[in-house]
PDB file as gemmi writes it, atoms N, CA and C in Angstrom:
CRYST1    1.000    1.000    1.000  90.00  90.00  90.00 P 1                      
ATOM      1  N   UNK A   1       4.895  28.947  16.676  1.00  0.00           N  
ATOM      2  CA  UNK A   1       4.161  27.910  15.985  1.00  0.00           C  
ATOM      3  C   UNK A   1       5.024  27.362  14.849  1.00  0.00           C  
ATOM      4  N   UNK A   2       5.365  26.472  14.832  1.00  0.00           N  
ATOM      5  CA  UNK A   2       5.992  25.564  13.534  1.00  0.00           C  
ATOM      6  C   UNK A   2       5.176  25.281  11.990  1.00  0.00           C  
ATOM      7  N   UNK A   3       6.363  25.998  11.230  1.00  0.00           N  
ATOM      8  CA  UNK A   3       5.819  26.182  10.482  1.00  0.00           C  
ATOM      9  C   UNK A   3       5.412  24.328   9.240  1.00  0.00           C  
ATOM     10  N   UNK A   4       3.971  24.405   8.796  1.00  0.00           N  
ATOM     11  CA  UNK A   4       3.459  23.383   8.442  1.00  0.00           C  
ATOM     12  C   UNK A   4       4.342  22.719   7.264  1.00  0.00           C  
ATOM     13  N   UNK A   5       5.003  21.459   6.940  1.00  0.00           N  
ATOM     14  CA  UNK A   5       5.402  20.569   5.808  1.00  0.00           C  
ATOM     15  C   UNK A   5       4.719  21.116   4.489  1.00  0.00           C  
ATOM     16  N   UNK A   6       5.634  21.677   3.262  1.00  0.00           N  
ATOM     17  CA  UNK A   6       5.015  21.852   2.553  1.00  0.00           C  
ATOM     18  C   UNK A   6       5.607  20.912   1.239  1.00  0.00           C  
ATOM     19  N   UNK A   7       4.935  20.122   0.198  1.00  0.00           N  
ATOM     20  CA  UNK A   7       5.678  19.535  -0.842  1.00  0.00           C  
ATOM     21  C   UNK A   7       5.070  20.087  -2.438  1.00  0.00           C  
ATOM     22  N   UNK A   8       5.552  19.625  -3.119  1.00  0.00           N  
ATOM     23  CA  UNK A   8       5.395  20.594  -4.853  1.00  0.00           C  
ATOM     24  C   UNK A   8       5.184  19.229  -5.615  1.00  0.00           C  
ATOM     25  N   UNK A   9       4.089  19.562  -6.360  1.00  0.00           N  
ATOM     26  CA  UNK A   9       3.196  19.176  -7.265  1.00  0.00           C  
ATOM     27  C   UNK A   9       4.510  18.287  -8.283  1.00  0.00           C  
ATOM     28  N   UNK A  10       4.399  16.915  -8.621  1.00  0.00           N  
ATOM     29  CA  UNK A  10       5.422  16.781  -9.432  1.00  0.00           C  
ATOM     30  C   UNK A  10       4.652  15.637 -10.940  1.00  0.00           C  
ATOM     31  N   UNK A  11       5.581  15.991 -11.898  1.00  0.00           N  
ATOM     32  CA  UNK A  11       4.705  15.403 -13.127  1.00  0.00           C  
ATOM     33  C   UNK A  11       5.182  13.678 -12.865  1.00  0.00           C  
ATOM     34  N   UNK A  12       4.233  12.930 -12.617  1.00  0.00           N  
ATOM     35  CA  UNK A  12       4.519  11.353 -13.059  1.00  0.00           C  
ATOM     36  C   UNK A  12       3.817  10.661 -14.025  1.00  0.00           C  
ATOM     37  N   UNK A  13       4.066  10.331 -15.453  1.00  0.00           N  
ATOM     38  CA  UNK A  13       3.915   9.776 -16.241  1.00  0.00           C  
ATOM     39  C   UNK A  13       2.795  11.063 -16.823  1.00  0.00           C  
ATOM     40  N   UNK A  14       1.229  10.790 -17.013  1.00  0.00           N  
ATOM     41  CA  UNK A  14       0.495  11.504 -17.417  1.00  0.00           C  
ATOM     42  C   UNK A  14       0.067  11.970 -16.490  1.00  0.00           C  
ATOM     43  N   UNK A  15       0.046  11.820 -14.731  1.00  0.00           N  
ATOM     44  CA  UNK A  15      -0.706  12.401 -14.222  1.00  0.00           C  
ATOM     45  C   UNK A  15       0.597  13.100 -13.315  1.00  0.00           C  
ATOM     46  N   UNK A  16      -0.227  14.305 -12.020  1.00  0.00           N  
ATOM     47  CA  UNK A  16       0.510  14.637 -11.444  1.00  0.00           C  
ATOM     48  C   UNK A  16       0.675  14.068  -9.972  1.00  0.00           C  
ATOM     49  N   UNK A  17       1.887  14.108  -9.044  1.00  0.00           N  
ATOM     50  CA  UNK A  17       1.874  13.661  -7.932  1.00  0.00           C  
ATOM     51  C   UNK A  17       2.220  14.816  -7.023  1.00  0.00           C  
ATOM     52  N   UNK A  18       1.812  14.163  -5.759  1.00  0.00           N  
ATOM     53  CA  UNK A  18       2.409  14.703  -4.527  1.00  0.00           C  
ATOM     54  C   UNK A  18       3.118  14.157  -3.367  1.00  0.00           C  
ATOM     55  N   UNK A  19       4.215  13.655  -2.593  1.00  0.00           N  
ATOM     56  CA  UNK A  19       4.420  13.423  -2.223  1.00  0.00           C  
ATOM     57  C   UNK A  19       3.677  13.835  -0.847  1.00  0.00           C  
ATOM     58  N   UNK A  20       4.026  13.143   0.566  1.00  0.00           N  
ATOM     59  CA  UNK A  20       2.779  13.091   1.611  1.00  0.00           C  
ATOM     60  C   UNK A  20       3.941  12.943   2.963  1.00  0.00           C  
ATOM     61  N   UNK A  21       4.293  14.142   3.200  1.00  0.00           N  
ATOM     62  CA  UNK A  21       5.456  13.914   4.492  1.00  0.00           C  
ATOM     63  C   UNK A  21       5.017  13.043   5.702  1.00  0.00           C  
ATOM     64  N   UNK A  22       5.880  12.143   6.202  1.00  0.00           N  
ATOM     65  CA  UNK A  22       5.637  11.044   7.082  1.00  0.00           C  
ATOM     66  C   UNK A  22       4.880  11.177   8.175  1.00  0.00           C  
ATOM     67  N   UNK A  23       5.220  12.985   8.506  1.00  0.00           N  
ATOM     68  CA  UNK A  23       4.441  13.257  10.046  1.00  0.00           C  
ATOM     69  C   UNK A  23       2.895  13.349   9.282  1.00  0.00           C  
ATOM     70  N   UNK A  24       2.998  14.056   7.979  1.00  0.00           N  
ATOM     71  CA  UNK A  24       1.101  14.285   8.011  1.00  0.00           C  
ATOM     72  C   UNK A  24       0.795  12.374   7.580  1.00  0.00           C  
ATOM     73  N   UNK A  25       1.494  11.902   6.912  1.00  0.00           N  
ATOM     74  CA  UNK A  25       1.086  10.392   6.934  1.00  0.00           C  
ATOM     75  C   UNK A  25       0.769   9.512   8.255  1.00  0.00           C  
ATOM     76  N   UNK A  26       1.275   9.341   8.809  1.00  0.00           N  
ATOM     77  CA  UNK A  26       1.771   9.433  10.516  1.00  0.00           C  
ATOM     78  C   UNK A  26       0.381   9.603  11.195  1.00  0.00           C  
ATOM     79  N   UNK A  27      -0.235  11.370  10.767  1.00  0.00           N  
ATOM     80  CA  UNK A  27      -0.927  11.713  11.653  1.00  0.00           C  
ATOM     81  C   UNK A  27      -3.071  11.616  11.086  1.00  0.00           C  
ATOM     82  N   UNK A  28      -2.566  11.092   9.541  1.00  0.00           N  
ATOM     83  CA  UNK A  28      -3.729  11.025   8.340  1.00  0.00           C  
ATOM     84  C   UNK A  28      -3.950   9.081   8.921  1.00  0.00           C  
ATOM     85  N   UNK A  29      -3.160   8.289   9.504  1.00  0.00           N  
ATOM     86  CA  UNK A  29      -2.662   6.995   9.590  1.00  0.00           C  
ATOM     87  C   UNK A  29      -2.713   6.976   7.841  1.00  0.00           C  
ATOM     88  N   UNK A  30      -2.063   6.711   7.374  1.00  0.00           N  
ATOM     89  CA  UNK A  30      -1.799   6.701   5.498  1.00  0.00           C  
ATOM     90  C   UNK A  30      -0.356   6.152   5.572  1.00  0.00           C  
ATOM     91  N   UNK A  31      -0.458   4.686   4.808  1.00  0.00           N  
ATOM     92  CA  UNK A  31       0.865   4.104   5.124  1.00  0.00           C  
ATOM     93  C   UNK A  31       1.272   3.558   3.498  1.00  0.00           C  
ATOM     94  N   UNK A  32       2.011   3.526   2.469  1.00  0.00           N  
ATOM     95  CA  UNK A  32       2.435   2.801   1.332  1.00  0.00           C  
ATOM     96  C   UNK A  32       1.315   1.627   1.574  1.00  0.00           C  
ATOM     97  N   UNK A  33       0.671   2.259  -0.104  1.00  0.00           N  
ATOM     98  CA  UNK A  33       0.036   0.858  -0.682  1.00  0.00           C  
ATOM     99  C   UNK A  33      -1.296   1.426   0.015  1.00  0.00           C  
ATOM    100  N   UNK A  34      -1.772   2.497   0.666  1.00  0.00           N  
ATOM    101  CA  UNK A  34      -2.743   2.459   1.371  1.00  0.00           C  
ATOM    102  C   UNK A  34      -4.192   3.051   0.099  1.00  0.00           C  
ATOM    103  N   UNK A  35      -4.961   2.767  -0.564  1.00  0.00           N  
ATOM    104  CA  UNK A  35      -6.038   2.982  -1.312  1.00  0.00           C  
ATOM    105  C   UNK A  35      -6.830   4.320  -0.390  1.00  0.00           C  
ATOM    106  N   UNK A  36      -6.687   5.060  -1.231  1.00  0.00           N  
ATOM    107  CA  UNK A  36      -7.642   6.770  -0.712  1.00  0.00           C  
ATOM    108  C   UNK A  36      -8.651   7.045  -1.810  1.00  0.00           C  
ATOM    109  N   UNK A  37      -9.368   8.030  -1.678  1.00  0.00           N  
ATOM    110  CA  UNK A  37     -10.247   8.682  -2.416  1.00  0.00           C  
ATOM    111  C   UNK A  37      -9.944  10.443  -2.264  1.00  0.00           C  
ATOM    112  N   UNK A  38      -9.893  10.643  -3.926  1.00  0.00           N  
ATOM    113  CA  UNK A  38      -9.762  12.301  -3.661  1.00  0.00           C  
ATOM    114  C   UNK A  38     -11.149  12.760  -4.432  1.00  0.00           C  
ATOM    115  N   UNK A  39     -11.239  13.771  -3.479  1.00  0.00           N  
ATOM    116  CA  UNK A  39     -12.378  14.493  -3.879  1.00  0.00           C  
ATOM    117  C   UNK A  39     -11.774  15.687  -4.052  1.00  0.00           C  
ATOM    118  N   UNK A  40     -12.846  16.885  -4.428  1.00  0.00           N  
ATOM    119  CA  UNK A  40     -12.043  18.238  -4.688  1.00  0.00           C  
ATOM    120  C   UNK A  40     -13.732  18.784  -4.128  1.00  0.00           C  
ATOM    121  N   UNK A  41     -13.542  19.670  -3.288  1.00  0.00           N  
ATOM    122  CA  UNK A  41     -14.481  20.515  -2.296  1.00  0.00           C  
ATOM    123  C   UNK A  41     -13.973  22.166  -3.051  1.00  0.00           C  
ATOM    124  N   UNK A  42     -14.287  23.004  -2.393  1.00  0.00           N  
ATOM    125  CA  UNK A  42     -14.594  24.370  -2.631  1.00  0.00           C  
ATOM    126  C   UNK A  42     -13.024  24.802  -2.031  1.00  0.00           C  
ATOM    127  N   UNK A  43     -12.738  24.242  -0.952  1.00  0.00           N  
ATOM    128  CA  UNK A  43     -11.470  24.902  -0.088  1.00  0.00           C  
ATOM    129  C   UNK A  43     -10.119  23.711  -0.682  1.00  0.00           C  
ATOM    130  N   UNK A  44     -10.259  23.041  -2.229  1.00  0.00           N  
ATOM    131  CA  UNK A  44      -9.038  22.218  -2.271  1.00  0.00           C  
ATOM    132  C   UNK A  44      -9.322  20.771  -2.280  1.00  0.00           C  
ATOM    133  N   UNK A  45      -8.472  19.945  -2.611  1.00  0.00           N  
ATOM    134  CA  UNK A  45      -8.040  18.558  -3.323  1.00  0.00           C  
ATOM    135  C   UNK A  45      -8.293  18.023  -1.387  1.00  0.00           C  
ATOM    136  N   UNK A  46      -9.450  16.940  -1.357  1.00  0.00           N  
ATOM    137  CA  UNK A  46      -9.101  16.014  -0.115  1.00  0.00           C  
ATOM    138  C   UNK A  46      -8.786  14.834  -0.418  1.00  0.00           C  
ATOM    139  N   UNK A  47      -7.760  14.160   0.446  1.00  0.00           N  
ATOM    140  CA  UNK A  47      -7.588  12.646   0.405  1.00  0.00           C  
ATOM    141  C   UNK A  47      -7.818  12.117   1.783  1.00  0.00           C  
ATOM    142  N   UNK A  48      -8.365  11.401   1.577  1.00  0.00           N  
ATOM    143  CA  UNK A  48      -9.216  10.310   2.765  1.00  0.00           C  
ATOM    144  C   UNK A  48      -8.617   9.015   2.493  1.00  0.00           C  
ATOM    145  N   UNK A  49      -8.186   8.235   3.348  1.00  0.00           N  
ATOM    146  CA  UNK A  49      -8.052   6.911   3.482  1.00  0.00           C  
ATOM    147  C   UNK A  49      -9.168   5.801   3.113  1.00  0.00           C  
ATOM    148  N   UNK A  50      -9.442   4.711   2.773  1.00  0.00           N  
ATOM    149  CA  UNK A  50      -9.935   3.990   1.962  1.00  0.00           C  
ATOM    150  C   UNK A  50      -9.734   2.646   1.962  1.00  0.00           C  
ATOM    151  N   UNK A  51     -10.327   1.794   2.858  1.00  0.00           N  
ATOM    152  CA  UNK A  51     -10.226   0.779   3.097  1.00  0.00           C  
ATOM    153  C   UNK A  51      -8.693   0.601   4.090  1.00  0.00           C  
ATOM    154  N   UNK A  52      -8.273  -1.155   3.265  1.00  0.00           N  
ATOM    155  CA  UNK A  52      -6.521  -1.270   4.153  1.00  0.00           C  
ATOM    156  C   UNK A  52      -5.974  -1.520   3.445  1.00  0.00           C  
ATOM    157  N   UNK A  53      -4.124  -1.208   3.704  1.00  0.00           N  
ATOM    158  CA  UNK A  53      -3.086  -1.275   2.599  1.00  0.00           C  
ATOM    159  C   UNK A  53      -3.301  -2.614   2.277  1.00  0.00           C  
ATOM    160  N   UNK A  54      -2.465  -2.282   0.955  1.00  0.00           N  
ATOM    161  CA  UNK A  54      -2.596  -3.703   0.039  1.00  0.00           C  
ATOM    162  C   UNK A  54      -1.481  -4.016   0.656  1.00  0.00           C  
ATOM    163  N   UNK A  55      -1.748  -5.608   0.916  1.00  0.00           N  
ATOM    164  CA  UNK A  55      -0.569  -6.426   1.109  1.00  0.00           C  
ATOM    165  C   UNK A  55       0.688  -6.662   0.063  1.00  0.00           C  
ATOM    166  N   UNK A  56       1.885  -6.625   0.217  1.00  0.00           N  
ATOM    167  CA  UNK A  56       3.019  -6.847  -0.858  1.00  0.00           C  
ATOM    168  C   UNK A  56       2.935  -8.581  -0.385  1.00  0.00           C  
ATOM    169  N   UNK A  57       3.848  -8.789  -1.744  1.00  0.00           N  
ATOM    170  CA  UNK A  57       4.283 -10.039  -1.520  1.00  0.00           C  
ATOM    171  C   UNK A  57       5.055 -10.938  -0.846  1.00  0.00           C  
ATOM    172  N   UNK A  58       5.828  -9.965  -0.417  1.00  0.00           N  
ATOM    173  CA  UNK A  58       7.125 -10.269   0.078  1.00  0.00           C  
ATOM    174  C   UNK A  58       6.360 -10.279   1.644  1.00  0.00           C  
ATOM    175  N   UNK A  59       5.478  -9.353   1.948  1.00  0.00           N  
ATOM    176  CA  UNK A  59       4.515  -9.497   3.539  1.00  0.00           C  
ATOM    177  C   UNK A  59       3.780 -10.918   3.720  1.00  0.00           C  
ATOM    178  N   UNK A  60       2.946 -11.253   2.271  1.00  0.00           N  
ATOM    179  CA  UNK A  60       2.345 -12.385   2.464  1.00  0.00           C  
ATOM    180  C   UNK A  60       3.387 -13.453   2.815  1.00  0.00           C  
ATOM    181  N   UNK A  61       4.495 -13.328   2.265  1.00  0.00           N  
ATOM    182  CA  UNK A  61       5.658 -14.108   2.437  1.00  0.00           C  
ATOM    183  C   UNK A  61       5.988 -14.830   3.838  1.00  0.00           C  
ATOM    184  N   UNK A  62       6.068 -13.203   4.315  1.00  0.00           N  
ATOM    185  CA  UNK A  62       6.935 -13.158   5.499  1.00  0.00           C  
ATOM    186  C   UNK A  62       6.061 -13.547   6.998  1.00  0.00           C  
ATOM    187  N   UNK A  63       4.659 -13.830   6.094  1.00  0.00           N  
ATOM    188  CA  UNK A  63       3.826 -14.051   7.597  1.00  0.00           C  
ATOM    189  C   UNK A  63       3.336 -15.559   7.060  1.00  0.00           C  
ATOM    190  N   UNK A  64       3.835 -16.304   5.935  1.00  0.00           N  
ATOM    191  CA  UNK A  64       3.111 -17.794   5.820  1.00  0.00           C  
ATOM    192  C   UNK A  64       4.037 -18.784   6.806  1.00  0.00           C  
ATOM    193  N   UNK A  65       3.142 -19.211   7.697  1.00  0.00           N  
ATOM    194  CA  UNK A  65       3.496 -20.164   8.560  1.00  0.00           C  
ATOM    195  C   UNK A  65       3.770 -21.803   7.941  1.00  0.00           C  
ATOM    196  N   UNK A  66       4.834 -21.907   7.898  1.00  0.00           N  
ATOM    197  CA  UNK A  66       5.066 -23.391   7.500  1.00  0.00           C  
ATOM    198  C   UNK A  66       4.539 -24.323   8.157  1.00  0.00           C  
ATOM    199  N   UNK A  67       4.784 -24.201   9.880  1.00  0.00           N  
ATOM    200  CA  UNK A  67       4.347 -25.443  10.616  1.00  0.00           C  
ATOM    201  C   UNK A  67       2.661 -25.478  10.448  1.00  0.00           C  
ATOM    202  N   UNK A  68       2.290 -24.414  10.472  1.00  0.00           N  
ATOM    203  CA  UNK A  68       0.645 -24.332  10.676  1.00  0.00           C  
ATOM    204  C   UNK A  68      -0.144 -24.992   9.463  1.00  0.00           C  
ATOM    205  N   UNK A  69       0.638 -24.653   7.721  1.00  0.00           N  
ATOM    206  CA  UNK A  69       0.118 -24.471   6.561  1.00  0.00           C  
ATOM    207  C   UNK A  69       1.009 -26.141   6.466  1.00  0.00           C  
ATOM    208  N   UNK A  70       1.460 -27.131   7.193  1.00  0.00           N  
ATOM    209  CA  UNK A  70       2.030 -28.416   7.126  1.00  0.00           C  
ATOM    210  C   UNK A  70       2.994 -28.316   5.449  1.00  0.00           C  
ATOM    211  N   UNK A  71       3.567 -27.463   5.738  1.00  0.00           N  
ATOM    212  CA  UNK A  71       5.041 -27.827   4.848  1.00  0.00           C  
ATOM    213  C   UNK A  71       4.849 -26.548   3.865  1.00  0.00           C  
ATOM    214  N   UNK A  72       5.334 -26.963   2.458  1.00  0.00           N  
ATOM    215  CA  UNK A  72       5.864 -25.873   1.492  1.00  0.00           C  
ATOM    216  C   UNK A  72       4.523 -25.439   1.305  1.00  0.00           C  
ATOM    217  N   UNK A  73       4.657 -24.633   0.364  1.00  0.00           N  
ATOM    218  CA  UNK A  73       3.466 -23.497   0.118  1.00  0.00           C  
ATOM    219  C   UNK A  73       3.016 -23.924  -1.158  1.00  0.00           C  
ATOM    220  N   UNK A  74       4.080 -24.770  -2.131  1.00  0.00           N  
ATOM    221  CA  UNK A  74       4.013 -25.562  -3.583  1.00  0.00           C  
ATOM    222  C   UNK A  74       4.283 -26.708  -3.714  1.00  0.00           C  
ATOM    223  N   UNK A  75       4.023 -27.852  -3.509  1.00  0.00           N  
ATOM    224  CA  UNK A  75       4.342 -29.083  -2.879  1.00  0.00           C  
ATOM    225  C   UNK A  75       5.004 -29.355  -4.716  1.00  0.00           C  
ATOM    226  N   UNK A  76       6.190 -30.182  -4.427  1.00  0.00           N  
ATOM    227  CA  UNK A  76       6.860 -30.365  -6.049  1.00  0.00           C  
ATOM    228  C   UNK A  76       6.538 -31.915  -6.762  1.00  0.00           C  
ATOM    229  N   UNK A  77       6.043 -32.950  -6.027  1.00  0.00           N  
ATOM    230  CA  UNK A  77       5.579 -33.686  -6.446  1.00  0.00           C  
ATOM    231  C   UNK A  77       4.431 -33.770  -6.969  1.00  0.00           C  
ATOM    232  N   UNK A  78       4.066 -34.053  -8.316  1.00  0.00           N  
ATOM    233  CA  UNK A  78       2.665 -34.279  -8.541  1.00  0.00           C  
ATOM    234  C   UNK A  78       1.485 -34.947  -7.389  1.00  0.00           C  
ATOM    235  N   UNK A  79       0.383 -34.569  -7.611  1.00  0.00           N  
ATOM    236  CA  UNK A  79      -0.469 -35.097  -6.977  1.00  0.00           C  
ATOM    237  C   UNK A  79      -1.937 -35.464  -7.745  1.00  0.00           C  
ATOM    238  N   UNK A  80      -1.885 -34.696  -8.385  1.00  0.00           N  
ATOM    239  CA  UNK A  80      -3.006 -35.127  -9.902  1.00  0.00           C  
ATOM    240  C   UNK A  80      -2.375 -35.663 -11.476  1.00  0.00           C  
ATOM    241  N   UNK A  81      -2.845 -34.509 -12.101  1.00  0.00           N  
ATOM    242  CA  UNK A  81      -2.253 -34.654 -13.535  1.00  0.00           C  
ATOM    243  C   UNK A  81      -1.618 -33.739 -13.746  1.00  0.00           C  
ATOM    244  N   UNK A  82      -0.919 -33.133 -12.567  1.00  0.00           N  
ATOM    245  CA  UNK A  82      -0.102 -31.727 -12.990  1.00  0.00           C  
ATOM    246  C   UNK A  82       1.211 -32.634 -14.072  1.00  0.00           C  
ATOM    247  N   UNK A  83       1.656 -31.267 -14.484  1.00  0.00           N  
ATOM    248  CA  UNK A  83       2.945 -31.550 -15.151  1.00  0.00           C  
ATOM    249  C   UNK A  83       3.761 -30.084 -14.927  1.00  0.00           C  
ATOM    250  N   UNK A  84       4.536 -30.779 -14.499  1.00  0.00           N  
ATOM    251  CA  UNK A  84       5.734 -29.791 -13.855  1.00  0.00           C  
ATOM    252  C   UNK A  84       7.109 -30.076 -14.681  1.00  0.00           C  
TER     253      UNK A  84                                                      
END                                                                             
């Protein structure tokens, strides 16, 4: 039997962390950016998944369709009373 991923408690800023090895991430589906809830039960600290990862920016980026959204995403000419 293989023995289970184990990681160590580490201090970040005021609170503490744990890092979350890829296979139990993998197998929890728990991906960066993903929002959990910990509870603490009788047998230990649980984390549960929690809604869906937050989108980065650079994702919203990378999925805005130009042809669909008809051109830039910030059009540079005024069109009201902006001032640019």
């Amino acid at each position: 039997m293989a023995k289970p991923p184990e990681s160590t408690v580490q201090l970040w800023g005021n609170s503490l962390a744990v890092r979350i090895p890829a296979s139990i991430a993998r197998s929890a589906r728990i991906r960066a950016g993903q929002p959990v809830e910990l509870t603490v039960g009788d047998d230990g600290i649980h984390v549960r998944p929690k809604g869906a990862p937050q989108t980065t920016l650079a994702q919203k980026l990378a999925a805005f369709d130009v042809e669909l959204r008809g051109g830039e995403a910030m059009p540079t000419i005024p069109i009201g009373r902006e001032i640019l």
